[in-house]
N, C-alpha and C positions, 0 to 999 in steps of 0.2 A: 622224080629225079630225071633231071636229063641225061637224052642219049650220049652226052660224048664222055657222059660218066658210066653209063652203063659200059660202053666199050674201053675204060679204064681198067675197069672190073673185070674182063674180059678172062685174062691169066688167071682171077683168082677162082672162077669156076671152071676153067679147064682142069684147075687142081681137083678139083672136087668130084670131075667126071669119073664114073667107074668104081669110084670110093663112096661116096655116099648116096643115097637113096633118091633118084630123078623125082620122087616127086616133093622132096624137100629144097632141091636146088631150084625147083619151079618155085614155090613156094616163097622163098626165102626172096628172088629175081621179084616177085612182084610183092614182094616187102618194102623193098627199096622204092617203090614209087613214092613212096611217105618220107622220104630221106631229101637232105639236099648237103653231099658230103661237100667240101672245103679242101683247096689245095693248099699247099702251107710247106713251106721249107722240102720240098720234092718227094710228100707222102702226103696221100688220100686220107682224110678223116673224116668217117660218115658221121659219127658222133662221138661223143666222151665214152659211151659205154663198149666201145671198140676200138682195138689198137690200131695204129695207123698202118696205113699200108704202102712201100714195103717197111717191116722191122722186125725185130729177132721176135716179139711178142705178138706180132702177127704169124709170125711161122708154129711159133708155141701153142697160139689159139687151135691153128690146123690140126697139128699132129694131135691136143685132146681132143679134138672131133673125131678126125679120120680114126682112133684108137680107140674110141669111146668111154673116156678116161672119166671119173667123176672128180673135178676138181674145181676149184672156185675159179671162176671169169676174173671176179674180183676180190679183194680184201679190205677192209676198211680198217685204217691202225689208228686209234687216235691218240695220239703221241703227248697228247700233255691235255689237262684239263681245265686248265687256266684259259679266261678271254675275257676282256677287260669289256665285254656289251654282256647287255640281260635278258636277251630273247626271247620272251614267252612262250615260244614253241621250240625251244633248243633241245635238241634229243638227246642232249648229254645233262640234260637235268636231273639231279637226283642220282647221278651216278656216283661210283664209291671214286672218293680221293685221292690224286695222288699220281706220279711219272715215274718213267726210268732216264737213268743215265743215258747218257751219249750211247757207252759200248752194250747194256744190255737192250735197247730200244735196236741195235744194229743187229744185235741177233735175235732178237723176234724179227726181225724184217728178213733175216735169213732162213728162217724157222717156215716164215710165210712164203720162199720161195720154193724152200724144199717139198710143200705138196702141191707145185704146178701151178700156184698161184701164176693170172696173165696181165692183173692189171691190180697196182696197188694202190687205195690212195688215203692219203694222209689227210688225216680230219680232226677234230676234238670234241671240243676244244679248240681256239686258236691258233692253229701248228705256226705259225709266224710270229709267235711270242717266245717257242726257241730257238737261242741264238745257234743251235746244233742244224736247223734243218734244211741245212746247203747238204752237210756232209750225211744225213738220212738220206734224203733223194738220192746224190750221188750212188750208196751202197745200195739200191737196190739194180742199179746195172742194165746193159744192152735187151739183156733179154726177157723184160715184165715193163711194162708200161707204169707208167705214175701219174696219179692225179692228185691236185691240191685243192683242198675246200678251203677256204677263207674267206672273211670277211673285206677283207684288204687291206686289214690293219697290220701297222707295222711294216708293211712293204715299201722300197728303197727301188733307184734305180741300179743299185750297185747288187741286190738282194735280185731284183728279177732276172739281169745278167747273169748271175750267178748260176741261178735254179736252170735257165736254159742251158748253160756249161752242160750242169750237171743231169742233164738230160729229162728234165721234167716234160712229159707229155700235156700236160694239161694244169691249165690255173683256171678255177670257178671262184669266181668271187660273186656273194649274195648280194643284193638287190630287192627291198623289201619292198619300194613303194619308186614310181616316178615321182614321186613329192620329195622334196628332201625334209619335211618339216614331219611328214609322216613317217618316211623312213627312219629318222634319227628317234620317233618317236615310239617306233619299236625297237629300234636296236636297246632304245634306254640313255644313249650319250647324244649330245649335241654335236656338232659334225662328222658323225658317221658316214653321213651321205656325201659329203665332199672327200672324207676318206679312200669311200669305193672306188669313187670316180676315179681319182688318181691314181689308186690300183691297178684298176680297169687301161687306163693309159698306159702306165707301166709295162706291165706286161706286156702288150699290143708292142710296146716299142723295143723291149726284148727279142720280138719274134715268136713268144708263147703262143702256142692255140690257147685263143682265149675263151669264155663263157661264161655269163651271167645264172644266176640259177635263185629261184624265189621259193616260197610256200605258196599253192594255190589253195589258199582259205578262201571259200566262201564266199564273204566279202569282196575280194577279187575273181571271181569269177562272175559275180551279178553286175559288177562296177564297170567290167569291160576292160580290169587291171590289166589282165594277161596282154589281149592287144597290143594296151598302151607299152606295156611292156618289151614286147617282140619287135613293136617299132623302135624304141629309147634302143634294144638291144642294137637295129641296123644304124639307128646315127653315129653310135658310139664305134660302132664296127667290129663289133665282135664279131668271134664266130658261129658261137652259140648260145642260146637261150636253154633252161633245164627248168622244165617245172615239177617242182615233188605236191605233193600233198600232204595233208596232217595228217598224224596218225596219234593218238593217244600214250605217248609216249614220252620219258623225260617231262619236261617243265607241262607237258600238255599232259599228263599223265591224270588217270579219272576224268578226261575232258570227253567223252566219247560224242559227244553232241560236235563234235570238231571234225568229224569222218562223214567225208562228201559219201551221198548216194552214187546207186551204180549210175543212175541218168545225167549226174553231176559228170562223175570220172568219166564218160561218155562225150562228155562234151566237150571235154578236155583233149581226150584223143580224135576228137575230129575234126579239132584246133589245128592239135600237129598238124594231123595229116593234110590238110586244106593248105593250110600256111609254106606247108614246106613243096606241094604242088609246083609253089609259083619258080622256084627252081633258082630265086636270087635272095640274098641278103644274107640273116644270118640266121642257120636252122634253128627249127624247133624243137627239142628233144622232152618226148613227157613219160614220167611213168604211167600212167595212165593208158596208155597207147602199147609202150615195151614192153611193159608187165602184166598187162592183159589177158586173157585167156584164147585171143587169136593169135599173141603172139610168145614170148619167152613166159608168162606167168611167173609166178614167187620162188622166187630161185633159193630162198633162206634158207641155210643149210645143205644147198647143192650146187649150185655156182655161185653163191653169195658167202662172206664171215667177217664175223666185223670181233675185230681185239683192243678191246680199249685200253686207258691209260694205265692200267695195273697188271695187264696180262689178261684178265677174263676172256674168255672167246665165248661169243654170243652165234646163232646163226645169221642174223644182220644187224646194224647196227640202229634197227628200231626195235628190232625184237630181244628187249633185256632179257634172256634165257641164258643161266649162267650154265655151260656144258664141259667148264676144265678151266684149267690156267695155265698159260705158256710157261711161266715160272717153276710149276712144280712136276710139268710132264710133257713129253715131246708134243707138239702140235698136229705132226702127224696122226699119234695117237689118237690124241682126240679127235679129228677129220673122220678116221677111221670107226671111231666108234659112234660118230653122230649118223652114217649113215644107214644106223638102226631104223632112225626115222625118218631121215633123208637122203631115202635112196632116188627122187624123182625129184623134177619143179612139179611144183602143184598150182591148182587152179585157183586163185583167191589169195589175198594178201594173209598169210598166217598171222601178222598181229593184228589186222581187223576181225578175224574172227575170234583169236584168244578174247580181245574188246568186247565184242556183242554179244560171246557165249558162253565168258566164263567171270570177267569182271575183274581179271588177273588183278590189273592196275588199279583197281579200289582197294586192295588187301596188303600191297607192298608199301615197304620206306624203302630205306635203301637200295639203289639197282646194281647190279644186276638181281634176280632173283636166285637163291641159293640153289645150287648143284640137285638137291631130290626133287624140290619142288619143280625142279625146270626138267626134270627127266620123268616126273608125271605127266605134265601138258605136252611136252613133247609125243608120249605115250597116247593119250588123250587126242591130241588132234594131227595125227599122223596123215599125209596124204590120202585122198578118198584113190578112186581107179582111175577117173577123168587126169587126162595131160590135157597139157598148153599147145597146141598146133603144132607148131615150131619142134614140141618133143615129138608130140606124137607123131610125126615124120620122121624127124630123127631116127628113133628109133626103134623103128618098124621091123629089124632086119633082126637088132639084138641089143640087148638092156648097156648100160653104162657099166662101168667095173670101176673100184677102186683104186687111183695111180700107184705106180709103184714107188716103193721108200727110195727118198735121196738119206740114207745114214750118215753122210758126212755131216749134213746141216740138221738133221732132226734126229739125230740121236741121245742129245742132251738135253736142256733145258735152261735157258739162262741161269747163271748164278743169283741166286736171293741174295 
C-alpha cells in the first residue's frame, strides 16, 4: 500500500491507540501492505470485505472491536432464488424453494441489523430479478454497509442510479472467463458476457465502487486465468477484483475433487499480495489470503451468516448448516445460541473439512441440512484452540462476548 494511504489511515489507528492491543495494531499496519484501497466519492475502500471510511458502518465496525462484541462483519440474505443462468458451481444449488415479500424480506433485513450486523449483502439467487430491490437496499440504512452480488443481469441505467440513491456500497458483478464464448458457456446462456460487460459500465457510471469477482477453479489457475483477469479487471476500471474458490457445495455439491490444495490456495494469496504491491489499478481481494490462518481465518458462525431465501440461517452461505429460521424465532436468538460453537474464527475453512472428514454432502438432497443433523456437525467439528493471527491478537487481553439485544427489531419474528 502506499504511503499516502497509509497516512489517510492515519486517524483510524489513533482511534485504536490505548484500546486495543499494540501488538495487533502492528500487525494489522503491515497487513495493509497487501492492500491497494481506492478513493471513491470521499471515502477510503481498502476492499469489499470493509466498510468504507468515513461512515456510520465504519464507526459500527470500531465500537464491536473496541467492545469485543461477537457479531457478524457480514450477512449474506439471498433474497430470491430465481436467476435465469445455470452455473455449475452456484452455491445456491439444491437449496430449498422459495422468497419473501417485499415487507417480510424488510424485516429479516432488520432482524439482521438488530445483532450488529456491519455489512450486508445481498446475494441468491439473482437479487436483480426483484423488481423490490431498490427499496431492500434502501431499508437497510446509514449505518451497515451493503453489497450486491450479481451477475449483471437485469441491470438498467436507471436501476444502478437508483441502488447509488439508495446507498448501496458495493456492486460485484461475476466474470467467469476473459473469453466471452467461455464465459456464456458457463453461465449456460448466450450473451451473458456482454450482459456483464454492460453491468460492469453501469455501475462505473453510477459512481458504484465497482468489482468483478470469479471462482478460482483449477483450470484457472494453471491457465494463468487469474492474471488475465486482474488485467481485463484494470481496462474495464474497476475497482476490484474478488477471487473465491470452490467449495463443494450447491450445484458443486459431492464434487470434492473441486477443493484446491493448500499450495494451490497459497498461490492464490501470493497473487493478491504481489498484485496489489504494485499500488495501481484495480485491487486484488482473495479469500485465500483473508481467510487464511495468517490472517482473519473462517469466520462461519462468528463474523460470517448467511440467511437464505426462506429464512434458514446457515453459518455462511457455503456452509448449508440449517441452525433456525428467521421466520419462526428471533434471529438474535439464534446468533445467540450458535455461539455454542462459535465462539472464535477458526483456523481452516469449516466446509472443507465437513468435505474431506465427514462426506456431509454425499448424504444430502435438499439444503439446507436439517436443524439435528446440522447441530451434530456443528458438535463434531467445533473449533480446535489454534486462532487466526488477526484473533489471536485481538484477543489477548479478553475473549469476545455476545452483543447486546436490540428488542425492538428482534423481538419478533416475521409474520409466516
Amino acid at each position: 500500500m502506499k504511503l499516502a494511504n497509509y497516512l489517510r489511515l492515519v486517524p483510524v489507528f489513533g482511534r485504536c491507540l490505548w484500546r486495543l492491543p499494540f501488538r495487533h495494531l502492528v500487525y494489522m499496519a503491515k497487513l495493509l501492505r497487501y492492500e491497494n484501497p481506492h478513493h471513491l466519492n470521499g471515502k477510503i475502500y481498502v476492499n469489499s470485505f470493509f466498510p468504507a471510511y468515513p461512515s456510520g458502518a465504519f464507526d459500527k465496525l470500531f465500537e464491536t472491536i473496541f467492545n469485543g462484541w461477537r457479531v457478524p462483519f457480514s450477512t449474506y440474505f439471498a433474497v430470491t432464488d430465481q436467476c435465469p443462468y445455470k452455473c455449475p458451481h452456484c452455491s445456491y444449488g439444491k437449496h430449498v424453494k422459495g422468497s419473501l415479500d417485499t415487507q417480510k424480506a424488510i424485516e429479516v433485513i432488520e432482524q439482521i441489523k438488530s445483532i450488529g450486523t456491519i455489512t450486508i449483502g445481498f446475494t441468491g439467487g439473482e437479487p436483480l430479478v426483484r423488481d423490490d430491490i431498490v427499496e431492500l437496499v434502501e431499508s437497510v440504512g446509514n449505518d451497515t454497509a451493503s453489497v450486491m452480488f450479481s451477475t449483471g443481469y437485469n441491470l438498467t441505467a436507471e436501476t444502478a442510479k437508483k441502488l447509488f440513491d439508495a446507498g448501496l456500497d458495493c456492486m460485484t458483478i461475476g466474470i467467469e472467463s476473459d473469453d466471452p464464448e467461455e464465459h456464456d458457456r458457463i453461465r449456460g446462456v448466450s450473451g451473458s458476457f456482454e450482459t456483464a460487460i454492460n453491468a460492469i459500465r453501469l455501475s462505473l457510471d453510477a459512481g458504484l465502487y465497482t468489482a468483478i469477482s470469479t471462482i478460482a477453479s483449477r483450470d484457472k489457475l494453471d491457465s494463468g486465468m487469474l492474471e488475465r483477469l486482474a488485467e481485463f479487471a484494470n481496462v474495464a476500471g474497476v475497482h476490484e477484483f474478488r477471487i473465491l474458490e470452490p467449495i463443494p457445495t450447491g450445484s458443486l455439491s459431492e464434487r470434492d475433487e473441486e477443493i484446491l490444495t493448500a499450495d494451490e490456495s497459497k498461490q492464490i494469496a501470493a497473487f493478491h499480495k504481489r498484485w496489489n504491491r504494485r499500488g495501481k489499478g484495480a485491487s486484488v481481494t482473495s479469500f485465500a489470503h483473508l481467510e487464511s490462518d495468517e490472517t482473519f481465518g473462517c469466520g462461519a458462525g462468528f463474523h460470517h451468516l448467511f440467511v437464505d431465501a426462506v429464512g434458514n440461517v446457515c453459518p455462511c452461505d457455503l456452509t448449508p448448516l440449517k441452525l433456525g429460521n428467521v421466520l419462526e424465532e428471533p434471529l438474535y436468538d439464534i446468533w445467540i445460541r450458535m455461539s455454542k460453537w462459535f465462539d472464535m474464527p477458526r483456523c481452516g475453512c469449516l466446509m472443507k473439512e465437513l468435505c474431506d472428514k465427514s462426506g456431509v454432502m454425499h448424504k444430502e438432497g435438499e439444503l439446507p441440512i436439517c436443524v439435528e443433523r446440522s447441530e451434530q456437525l456443528c458438535e463434531e467439528f467445533k473449533r480446535k484452540d489454534k486462532l487466526p493471527v488477526v484473533f489471536a491478537n485481538l484477543f489477548a487481553r479478553r475473549k469476545p462476548s455476545n452483543p447486546p439485544s436490540n428488542r425492538r427489531q428482534s423481538e419478533k419474528p416475521p409474520h409466516k
